[in-house]
TORPA-4810 file (N, C-alpha, C, O; in nm, 3 decimals):
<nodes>
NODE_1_15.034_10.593_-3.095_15.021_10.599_-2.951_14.935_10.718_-2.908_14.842_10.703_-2.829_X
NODE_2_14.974_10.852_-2.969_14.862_10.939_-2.920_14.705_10.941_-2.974_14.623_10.990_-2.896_X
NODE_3_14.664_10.899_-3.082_14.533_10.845_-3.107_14.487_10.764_-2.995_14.380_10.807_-2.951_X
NODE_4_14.538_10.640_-2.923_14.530_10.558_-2.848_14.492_10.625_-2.735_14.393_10.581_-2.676_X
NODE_5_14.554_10.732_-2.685_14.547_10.800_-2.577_14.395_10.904_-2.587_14.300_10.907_-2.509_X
NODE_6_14.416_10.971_-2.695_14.282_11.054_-2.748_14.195_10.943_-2.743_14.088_11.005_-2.745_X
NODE_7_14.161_10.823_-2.738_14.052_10.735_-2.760_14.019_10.694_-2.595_13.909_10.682_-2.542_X
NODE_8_14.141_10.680_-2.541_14.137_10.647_-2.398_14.051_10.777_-2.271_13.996_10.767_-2.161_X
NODE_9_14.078_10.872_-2.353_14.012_11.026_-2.283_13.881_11.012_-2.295_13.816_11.005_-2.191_X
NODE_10_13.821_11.004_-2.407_13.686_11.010_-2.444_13.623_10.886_-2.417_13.502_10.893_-2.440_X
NODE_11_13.652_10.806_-2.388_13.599_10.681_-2.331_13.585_10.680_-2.192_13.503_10.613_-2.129_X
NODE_12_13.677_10.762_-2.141_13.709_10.764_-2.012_13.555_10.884_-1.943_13.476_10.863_-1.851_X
NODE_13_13.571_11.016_-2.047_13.472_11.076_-2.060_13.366_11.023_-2.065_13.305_11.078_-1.973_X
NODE_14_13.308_10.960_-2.105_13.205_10.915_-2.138_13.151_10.804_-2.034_13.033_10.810_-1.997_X
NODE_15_13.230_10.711_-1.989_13.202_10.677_-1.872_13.158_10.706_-1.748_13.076_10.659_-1.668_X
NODE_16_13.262_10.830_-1.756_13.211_10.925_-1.610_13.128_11.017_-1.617_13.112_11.086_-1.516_X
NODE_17_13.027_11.054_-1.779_12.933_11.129_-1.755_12.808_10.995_-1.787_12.697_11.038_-1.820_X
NODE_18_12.823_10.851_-1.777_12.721_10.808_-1.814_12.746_10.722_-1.623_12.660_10.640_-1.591_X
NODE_19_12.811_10.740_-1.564_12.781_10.685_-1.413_12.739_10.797_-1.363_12.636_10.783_-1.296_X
NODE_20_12.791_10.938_-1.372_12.696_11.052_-1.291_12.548_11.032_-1.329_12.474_11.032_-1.230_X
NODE_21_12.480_11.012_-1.461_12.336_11.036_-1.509_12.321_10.929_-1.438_12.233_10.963_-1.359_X
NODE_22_12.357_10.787_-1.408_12.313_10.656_-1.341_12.261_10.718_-1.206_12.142_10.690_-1.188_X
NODE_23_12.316_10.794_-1.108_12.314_10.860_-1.013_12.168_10.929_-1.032_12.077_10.886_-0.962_X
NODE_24_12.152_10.990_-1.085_12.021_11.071_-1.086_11.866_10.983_-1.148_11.802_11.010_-1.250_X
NODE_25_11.846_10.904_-1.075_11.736_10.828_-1.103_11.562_10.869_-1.098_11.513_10.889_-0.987_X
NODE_26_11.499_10.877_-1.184_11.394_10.963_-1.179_11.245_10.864_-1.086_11.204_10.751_-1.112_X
NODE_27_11.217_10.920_-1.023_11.105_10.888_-0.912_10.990_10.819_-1.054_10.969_10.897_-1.147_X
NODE_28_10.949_10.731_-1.059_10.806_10.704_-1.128_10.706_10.771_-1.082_10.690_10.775_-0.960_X
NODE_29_10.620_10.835_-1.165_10.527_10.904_-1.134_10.416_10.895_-1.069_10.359_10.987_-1.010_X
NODE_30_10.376_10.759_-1.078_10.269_10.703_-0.970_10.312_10.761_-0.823_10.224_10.815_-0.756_X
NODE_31_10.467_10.750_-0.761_10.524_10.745_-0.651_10.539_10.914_-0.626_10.562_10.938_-0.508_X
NODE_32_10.532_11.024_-0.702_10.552_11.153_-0.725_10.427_11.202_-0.640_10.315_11.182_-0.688_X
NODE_33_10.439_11.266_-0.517_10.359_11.365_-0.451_10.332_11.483_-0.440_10.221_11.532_-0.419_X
NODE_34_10.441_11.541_-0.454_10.471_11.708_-0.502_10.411_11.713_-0.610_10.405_11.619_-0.690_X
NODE_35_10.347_11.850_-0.628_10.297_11.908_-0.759_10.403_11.983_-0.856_10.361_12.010_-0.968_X
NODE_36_10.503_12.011_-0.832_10.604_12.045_-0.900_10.643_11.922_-0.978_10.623_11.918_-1.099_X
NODE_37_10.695_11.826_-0.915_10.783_11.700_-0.940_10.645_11.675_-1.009_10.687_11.693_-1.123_X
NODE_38_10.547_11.655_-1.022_10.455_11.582_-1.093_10.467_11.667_-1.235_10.472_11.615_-1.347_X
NODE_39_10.472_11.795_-1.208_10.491_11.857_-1.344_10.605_11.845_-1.452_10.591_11.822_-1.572_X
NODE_40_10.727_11.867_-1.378_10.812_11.816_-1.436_10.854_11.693_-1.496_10.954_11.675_-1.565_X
NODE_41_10.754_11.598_-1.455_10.761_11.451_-1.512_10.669_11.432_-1.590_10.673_11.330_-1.659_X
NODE_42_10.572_11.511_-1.602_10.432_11.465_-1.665_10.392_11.573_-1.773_10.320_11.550_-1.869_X
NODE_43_10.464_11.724_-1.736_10.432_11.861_-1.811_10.478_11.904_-1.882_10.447_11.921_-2.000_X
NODE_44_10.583_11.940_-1.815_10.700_11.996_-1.900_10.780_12.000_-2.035_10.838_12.102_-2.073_X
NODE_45_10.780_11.864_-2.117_10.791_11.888_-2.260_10.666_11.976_-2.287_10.703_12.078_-2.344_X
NODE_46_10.561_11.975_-2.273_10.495_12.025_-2.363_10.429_12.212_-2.294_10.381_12.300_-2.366_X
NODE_47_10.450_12.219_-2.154_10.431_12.333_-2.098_10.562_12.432_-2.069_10.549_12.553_-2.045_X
NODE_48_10.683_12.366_-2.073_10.824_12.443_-2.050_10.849_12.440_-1.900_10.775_12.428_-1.803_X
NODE_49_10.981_12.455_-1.918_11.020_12.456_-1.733_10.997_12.523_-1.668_10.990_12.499_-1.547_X
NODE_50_10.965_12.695_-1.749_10.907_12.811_-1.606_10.754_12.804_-1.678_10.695_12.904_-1.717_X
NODE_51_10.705_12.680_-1.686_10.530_12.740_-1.742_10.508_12.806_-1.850_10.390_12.838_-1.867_X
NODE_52_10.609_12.850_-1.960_10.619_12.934_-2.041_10.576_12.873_-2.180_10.634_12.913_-2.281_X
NODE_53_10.470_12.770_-2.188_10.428_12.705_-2.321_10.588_12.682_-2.398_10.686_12.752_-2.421_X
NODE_54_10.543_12.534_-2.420_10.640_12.514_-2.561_10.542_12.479_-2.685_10.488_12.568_-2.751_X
NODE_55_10.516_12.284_-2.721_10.356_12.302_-2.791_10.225_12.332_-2.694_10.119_12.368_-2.745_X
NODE_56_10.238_12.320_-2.587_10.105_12.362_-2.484_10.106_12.539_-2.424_10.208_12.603_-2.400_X
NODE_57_10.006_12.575_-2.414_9.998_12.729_-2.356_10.062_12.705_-2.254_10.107_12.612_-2.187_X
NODE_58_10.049_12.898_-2.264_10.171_12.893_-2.128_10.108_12.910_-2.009_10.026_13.001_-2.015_X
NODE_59_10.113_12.865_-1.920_10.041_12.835_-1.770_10.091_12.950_-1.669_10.015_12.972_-1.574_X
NODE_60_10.197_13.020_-1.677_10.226_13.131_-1.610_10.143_13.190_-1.515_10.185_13.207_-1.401_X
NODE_61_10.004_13.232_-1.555_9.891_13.334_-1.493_9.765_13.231_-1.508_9.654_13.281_-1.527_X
NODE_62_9.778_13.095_-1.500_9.692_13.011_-1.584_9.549_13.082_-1.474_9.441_13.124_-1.515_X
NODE_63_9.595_13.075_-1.335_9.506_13.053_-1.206_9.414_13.167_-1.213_9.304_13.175_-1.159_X
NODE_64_9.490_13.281_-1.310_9.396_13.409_-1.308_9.264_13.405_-1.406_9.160_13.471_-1.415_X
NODE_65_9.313_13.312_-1.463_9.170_13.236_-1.571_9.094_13.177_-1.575_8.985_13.179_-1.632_X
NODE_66_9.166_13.086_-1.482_9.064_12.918_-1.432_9.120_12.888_-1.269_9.226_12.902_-1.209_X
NODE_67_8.974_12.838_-1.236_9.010_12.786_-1.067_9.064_12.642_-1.075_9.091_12.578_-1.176_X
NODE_68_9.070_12.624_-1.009_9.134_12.465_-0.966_9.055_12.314_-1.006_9.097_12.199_-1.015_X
NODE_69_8.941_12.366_-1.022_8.834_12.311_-1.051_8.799_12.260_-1.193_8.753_12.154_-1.236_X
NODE_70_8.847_12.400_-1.260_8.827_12.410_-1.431_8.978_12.356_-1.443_8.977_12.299_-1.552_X
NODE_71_9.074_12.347_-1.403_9.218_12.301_-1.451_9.236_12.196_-1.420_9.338_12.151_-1.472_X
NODE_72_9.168_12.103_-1.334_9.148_11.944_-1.290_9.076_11.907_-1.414_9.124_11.837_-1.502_X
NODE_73_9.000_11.940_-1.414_8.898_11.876_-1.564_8.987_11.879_-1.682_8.978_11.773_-1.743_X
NODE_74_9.082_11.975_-1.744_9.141_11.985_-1.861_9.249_11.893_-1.774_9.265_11.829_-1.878_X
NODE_75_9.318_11.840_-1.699_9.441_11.768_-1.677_9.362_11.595_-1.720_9.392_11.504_-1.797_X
NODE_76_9.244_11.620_-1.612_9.182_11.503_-1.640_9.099_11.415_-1.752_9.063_11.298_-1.760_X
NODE_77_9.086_11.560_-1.851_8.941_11.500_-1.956_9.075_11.547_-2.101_9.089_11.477_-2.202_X
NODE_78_9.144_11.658_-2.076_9.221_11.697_-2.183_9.164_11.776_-2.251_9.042_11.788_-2.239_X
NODE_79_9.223_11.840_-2.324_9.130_11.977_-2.417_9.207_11.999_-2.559_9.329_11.997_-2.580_X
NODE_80_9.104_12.021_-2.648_9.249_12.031_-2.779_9.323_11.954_-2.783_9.289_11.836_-2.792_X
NODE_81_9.434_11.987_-2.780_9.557_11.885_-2.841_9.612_11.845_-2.730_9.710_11.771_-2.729_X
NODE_82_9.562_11.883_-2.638_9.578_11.813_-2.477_9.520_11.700_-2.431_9.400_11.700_-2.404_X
NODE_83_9.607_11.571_-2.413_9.524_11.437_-2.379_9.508_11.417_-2.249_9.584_11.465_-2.164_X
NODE_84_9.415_11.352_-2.225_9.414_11.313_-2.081_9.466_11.256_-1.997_9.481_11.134_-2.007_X
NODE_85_9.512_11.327_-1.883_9.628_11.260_-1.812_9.571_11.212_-1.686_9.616_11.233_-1.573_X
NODE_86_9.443_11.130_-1.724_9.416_11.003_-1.605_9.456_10.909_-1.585_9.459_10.848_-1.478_X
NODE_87_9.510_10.865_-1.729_9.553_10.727_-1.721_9.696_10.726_-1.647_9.737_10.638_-1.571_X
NODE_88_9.777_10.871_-1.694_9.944_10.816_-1.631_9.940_10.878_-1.492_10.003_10.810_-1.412_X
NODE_89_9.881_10.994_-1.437_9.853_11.040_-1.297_9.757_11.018_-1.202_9.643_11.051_-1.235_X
NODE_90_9.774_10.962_-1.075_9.662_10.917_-0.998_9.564_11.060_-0.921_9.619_11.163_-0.880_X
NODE_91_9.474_11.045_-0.919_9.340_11.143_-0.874_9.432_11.218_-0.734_9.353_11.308_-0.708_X
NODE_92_9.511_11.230_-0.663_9.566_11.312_-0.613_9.639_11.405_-0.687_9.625_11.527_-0.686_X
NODE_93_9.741_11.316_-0.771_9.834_11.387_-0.847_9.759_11.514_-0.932_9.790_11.632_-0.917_X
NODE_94_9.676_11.475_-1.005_9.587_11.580_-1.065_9.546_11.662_-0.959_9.604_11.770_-0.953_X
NODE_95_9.463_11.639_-0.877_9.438_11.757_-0.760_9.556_11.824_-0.726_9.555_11.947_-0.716_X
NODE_96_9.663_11.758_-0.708_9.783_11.814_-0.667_9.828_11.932_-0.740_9.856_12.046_-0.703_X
NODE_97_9.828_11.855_-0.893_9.891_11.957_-0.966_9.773_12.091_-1.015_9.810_12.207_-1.031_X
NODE_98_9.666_12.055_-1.027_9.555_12.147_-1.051_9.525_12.286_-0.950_9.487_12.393_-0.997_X
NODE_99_9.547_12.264_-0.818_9.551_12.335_-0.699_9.691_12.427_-0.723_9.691_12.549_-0.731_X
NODE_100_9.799_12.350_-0.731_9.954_12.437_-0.764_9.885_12.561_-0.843_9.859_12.672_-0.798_X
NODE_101_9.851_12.489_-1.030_9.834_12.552_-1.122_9.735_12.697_-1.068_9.774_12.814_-1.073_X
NODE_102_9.639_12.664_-1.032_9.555_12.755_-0.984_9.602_12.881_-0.932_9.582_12.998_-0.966_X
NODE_103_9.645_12.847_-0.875_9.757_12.957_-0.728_9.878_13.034_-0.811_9.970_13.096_-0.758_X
NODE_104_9.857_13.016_-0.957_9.996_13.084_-1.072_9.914_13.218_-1.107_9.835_13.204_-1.200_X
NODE_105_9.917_13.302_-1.067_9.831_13.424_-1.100_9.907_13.566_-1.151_9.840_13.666_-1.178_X
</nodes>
C-alpha cells in the first residue's frame, strides 16, 4: 500500500509540473517583435542568457565593435561557425535584433 501511494505522489507530481509547462507556450518566431524575445528564441543556446557566449562569442560590448550595420550582415550572411539566420528570422527581426545588439556597449 505505501509503494502505491509513493507511485501516486510522483505521478501526481509530474502531472502538475507537465500542465504548468503546458501553460507557458512559446510565441513562434516569425510572430516575435521584440528584439529580446527574438534573441531568446533564436540566440541564446549558442550566445547565453546575459550575452555571455556559450559556443558563440560573447555579445556583451558587441556594439563597441560593430555598428548595427556590420551585426545585420553577420545575423544575416553568418560568419564562422555562425549560420545564417535569414531563413528562420524575417528582415525586421534581424534589424530588430541587430539595432538592440549594437546599443550593448
Amino acid at each position: 500500500m505505501r509503494k502505491q501511494a509513493m507511485i501516486a505522489v510522483v505521478f501526481a507530481g509530474v502531472l502538475l509540473l507537465t500542465a504548468c509547462g503546458a501553460k507557458q507556450e512559446a510565441t513562434p518566431v516569425g510572430q516575435v517583435t521584440q528584439p529580446e524575445a527574438v534573441y531568446k528564441q533564436s540566440c541564446i543556446s549558442c550566445h547565453g542568457a546575459d550575452l555571455q557566449g556559450v559556443s558563440g562569442p560573447n555579445l556583451q560590448k558587441i556594439g563597441a565593435k560593430l555598428d548595427a550595420a556590420a551585426i545585420e550582415a553577420i545575423i544575416r550572411n553568418g560568419k564562422g561557425a555562425m549560420p545564417s539566420m535569414s531563413r528562420g528570422l524575417s528582415d525586421e527581426q534581424i534589424s530588430a535584433v541587430a539595432t538592440w545588439l549594437a546599443s550593448k556597449k
